[in-house]
N, C-alpha and C positions, 0 to 999 in steps of 0.2 A: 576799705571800710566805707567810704565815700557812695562806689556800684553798689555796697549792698545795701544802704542807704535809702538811696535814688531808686532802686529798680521796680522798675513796674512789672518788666513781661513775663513775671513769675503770675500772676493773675491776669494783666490785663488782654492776656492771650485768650482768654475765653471769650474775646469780642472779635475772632480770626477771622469772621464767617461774616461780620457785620461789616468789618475794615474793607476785606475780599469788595464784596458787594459795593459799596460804598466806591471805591478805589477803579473798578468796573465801568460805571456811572460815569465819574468823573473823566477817564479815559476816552470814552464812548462822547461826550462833550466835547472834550477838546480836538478831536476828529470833526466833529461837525461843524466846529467854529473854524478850523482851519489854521486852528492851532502847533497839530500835529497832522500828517497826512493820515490819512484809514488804514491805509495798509500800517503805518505806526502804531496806531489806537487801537486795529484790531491783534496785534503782536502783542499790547500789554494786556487787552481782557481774553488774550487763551494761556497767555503766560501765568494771569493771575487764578487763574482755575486753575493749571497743573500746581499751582502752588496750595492751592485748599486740597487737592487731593492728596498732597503728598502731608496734610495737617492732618487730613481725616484718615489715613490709610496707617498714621503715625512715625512716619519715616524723615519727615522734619524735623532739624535739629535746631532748639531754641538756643539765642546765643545772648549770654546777660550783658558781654558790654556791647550791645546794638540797646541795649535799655528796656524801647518799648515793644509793644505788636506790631507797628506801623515800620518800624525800622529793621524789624528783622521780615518781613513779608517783602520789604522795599529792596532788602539786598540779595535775598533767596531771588527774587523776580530778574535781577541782574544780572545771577549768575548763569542763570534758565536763559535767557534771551540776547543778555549784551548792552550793548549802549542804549538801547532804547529803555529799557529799564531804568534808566535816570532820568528819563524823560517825562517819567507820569507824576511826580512831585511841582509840575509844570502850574502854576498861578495859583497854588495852595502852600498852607503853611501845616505845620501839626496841628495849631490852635484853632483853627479850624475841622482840618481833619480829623481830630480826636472828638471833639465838638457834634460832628456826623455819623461818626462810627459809634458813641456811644447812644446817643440817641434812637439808631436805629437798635441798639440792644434794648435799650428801655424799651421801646414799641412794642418790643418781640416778646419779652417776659411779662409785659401789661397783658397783653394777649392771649398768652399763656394761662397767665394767673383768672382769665375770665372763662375759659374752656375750664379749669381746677373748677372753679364758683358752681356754674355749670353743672357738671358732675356730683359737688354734694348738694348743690338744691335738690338735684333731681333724687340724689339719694333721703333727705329729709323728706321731700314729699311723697313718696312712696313707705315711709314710714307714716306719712299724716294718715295718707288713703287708707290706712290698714286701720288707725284706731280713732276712727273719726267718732266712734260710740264709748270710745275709753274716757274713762272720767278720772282726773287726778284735783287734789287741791290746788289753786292758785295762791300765791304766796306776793304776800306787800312785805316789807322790813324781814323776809322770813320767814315769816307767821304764815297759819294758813288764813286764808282770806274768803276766796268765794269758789265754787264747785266750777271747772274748767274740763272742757277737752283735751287729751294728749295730742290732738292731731291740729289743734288751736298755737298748743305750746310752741310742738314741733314749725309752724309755719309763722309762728313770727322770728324765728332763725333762717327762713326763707327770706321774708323779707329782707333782713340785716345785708343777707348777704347779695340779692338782689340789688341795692343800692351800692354795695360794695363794686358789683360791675357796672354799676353807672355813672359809677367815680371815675374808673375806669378808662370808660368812652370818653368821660367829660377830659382827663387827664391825655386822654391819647391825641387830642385836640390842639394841645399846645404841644406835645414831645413829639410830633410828626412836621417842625419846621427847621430847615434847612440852612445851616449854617456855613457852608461851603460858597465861597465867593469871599466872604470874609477878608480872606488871605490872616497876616499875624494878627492884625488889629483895624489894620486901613484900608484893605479891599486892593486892586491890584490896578495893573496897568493891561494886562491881559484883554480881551474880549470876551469874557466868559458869558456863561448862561446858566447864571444857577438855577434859577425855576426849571429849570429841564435835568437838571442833575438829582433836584428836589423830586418829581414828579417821577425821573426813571428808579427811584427806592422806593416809592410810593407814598411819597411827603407831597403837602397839597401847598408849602408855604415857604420862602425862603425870608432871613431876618429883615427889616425895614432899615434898620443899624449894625453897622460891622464892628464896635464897641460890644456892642453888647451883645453880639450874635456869638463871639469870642469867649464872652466871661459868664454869661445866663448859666447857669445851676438851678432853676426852679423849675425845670421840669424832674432833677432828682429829686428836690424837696416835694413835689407834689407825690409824684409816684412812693416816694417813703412813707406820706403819709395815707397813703390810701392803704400801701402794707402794712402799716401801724393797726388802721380801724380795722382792717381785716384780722391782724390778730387779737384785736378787743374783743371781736365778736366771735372769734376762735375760742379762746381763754371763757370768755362767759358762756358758750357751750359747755366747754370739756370742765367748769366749777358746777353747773348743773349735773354733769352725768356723776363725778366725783362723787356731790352728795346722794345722787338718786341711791347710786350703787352701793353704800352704806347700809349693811340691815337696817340698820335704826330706820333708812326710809323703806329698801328693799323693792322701789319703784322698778329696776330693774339689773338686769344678771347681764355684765361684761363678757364678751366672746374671748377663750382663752387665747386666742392670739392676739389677743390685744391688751393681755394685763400679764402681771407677773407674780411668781411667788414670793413668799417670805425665804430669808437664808436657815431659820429658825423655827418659824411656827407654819405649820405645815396646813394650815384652814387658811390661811392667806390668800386672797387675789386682791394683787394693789393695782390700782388702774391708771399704772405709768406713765402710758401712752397721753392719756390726759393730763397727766401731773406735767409729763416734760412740754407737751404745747402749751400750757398755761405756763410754763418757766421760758419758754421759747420767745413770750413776746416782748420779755423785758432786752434781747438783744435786738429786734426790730424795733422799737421805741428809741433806743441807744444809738441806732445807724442814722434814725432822724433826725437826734438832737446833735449828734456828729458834723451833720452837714450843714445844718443852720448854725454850727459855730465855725464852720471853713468858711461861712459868705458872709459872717454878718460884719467884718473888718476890712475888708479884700478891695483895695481899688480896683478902678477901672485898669487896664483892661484882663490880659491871663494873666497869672500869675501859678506857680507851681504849687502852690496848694491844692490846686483844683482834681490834682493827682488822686488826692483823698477820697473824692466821688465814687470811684468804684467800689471798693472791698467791701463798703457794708449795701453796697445795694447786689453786688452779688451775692452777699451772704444772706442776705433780706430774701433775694429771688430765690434760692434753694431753701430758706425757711418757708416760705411762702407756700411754694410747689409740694413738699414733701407733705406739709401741714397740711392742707388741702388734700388732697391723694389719702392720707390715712385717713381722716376724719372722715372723709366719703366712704372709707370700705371698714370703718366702723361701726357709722350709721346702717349701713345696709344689715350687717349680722348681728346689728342691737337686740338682745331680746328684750320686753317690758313686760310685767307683771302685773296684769288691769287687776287683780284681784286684791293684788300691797293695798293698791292705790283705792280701789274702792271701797276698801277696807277704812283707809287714813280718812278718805272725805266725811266717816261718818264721827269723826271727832274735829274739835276746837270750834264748834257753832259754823259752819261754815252757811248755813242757811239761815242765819240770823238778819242778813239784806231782807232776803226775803219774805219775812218776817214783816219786817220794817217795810219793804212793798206792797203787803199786803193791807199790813194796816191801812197804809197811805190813800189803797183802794176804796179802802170805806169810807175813806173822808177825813182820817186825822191829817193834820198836818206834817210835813217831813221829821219837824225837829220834834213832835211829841210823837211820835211812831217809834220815832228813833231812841226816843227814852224808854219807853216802853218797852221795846224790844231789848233795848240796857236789863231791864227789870227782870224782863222775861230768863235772859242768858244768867243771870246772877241766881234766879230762883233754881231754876236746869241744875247749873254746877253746885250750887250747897246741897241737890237730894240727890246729887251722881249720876243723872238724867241727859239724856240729849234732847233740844228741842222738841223732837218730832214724838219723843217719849212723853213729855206734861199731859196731863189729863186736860181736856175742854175745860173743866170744871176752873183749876189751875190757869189757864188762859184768861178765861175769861172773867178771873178775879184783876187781872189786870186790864183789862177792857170790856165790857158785855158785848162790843159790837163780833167780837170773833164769834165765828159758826165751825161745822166740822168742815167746811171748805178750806180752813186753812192748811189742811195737813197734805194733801196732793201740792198742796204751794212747798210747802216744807222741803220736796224731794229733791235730791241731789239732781237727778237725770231732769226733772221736769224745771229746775231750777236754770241749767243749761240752756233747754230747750225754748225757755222765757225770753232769750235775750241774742235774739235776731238782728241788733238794729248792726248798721255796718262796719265792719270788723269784729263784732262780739264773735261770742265763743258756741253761739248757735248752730246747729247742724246745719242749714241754710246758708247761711254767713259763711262758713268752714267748706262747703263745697263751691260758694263762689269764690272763695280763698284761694282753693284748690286747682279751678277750674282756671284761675287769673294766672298761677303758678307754671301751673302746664302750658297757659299759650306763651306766657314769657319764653318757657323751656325752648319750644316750639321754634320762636323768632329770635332765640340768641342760641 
């Protein structure tokens, strides 16, 4: 009851390749320091490769009471070689070793998850390029608000996720320092070299403190939380496509591989796929707040809770990857419907700013423009009218200064086309959006 308990290498075996590596490094060190002779050191990193081979080829057999990863690679290595195979656990401890091995899987799925990013930027902006003339409402609380580009829409989810990889970088920053030398808690008596240990996995830093080099968890907490924001900004995707894909908006039509039927009502397409990544992120949220309650008690130095760290960032890195992956080859076969949409912008006053701009051109001030244009909207909807419908005559009972200039102001597209300045929703604006988008692409 106790092994099933305790047991890690029912999971933490998926770090095999990380451990492997790691364990290589460390080997290949202790030969240089003179720790171990070469011909030793190099007996454990070809031993430790026929040992990944026989991981990846599946003919390895996992053994639960060896516990973890590191002790079943450590005695499969033994039985391959012999005595020297006890000899590469030589001036490390597990709390260390585990410490390194896991680290270098964080690096690897951060890296991962920035090639995913990668993929649906490039897929959103290729949707922007396409409707950079497509006009849909913009919405505050909801409501429609003022007459927007879909290729404006689409490219501030570029953005989101753009900074998502730069959390990323930022995060890889600190999960790329090396904890090895360590030993359990108080570093050794050995001669080691850990900056060479660091440096041959491609870690640029090893701990300043062997306390803490031992017991640090905040490189899992960061990297959870960069898969957290990434599923916010997942989830407020796939509640956009939800609503779009609703006749009631009918902004745009789901590719049938990507939604499902009713078991009942046969006009059904429910759009799954977005409902389940929007459900997805409340277990990524959960993996974070998981691990900020294993550290926020925890003395110094390891302690076996720390055990906790993996399951939900593994489970985090497969939500992360798959989420990503579908939502790029949904984006790509998204149809939109510029006609719903152009249709929708000509209701709920959405040119009523500009109304109020115009005024302001003449010379009223903001806050009487702005009432005026109250006036104007109020008059519109009690004769069933849209702005651009009232008569001059109508207008200009609520101001003499309007001319028939106002009504080229009025238009939804010329409305757009007004608002240039940087980042609006301007053709201009939107092609240097675009342009900025692709050289990102370009250089990550």
């Amino acid at each position: 009851m106790v092994a099933d308990y305790t047991d890690s290498q029912s999971y933490d075996r998926h770090l095999y390749a990380q451990d492997i590596r790691a364990s290589q490094a460390h080997a290949r060190m202790l030969g240089r320091q003179g720790i171990l002779t070469e011909a030793e050191a190099a007996e454990l990193v070809d031993g430790l490769e026929t040992v990944r081979r026989e991981i990846e080829e599946g003919r390895f057999v996992w053994k639960r009471e060896l516990e973890d990863v590191h002790m079943n690679i450590e005695a499969r290595l033994t039985e391959l070689i012999g005595e020297t195979g006890k000899k590469l656990h030589t001036g490390r401890s597990r709390n260390d070793q585990v410490g390194l091995t896991f680290r270098l899987y964080v690096a690897d799925a951060l890296k991962a998850w920035q090639k995913d990013l990668s993929g649906l930027i490039e897929a959103l902006a290729g949707q922007a390029a396409s409707h950079q003339e497509t006009l849909l409402p913009g919405l505050t609380h909801l409501q429609p608000a003022q007459p927007i580009s879909l290729a404006h829409q689409l490219l501030a989810y570029c953005w989101m996720f753009i900074r998502d990889s730069a959390r990323l970088s930022d995060c890889l920053k600190r999960v790329q320092t090396s904890p090895l030398g360590a030993a359990a808690l108080a570093g050794t008596t050995y001669p080691l070299d850990p900056l060479s240990v660091a440096k041959d996995v491609g870690f640029k830093a090893i701990y300043d403190n062997s306390l803490d080099a031992v017991s640090d968890r905040d490189f899992v907490v960061e990297a959870q939380s960069c898969a957290a924001l990434i599923m916010v900004h997942l989830s407020r995707l796939c509640e956009e496509l939800i609503l779009f894909a609703n006749p009631n908006f009918g902004y745009l039509r789901l590719p049938d591989a990507y939604s499902t039927g009713s078991s009942i009502m046969p006009q059904k397409k429910n759009p799954d796929v977005c409902e389940l990544m929007r459900g997805k992120s409340g277990r990524v949220f959960g993996h974070l707040l998981s691990i900020l309650t294993v550290l926020k008690g925890l003395p110094l130095a390891y302690n076996r809770d720390l055990q906790e760290d993996k399951e939900g960032f593994l489970d985090s890195h497969t939500t992360i990857t798959s989420s990503l992956t579908v939502m790029a080859g949904l984006m790509r076969e998204l149809v939109f419907v510029p006609e719903r949409m152009a249709s929708a912008c000509k209701s709920g006053f959405l040119n009523a700013t500009e109304l109020a701009d115009y005024l302001v051109s003449l010379g009223h001030p903001f806050r009487e423009a702005h009432h005026i244009t109250g006036k104007a909207v109020a008059m519109a909807e009690a004769l069933g009218l849209r702005l651009e419908e009232l008569s001059l005559v109508q207008l200009q009972s609520l101001s003499a200064d309007i001319t028939e200039s106002v009504y080229p102001v009025l238009d939804a597209a010329c409305a757009v086309r007004r608002r240039e300045t940087p980042g609006g929703t301007g053709p201009k604006s939107v092609e240097r959006q675009l342009a900025k988008v692709r050289q990102w692409l370009a250089e990550n």
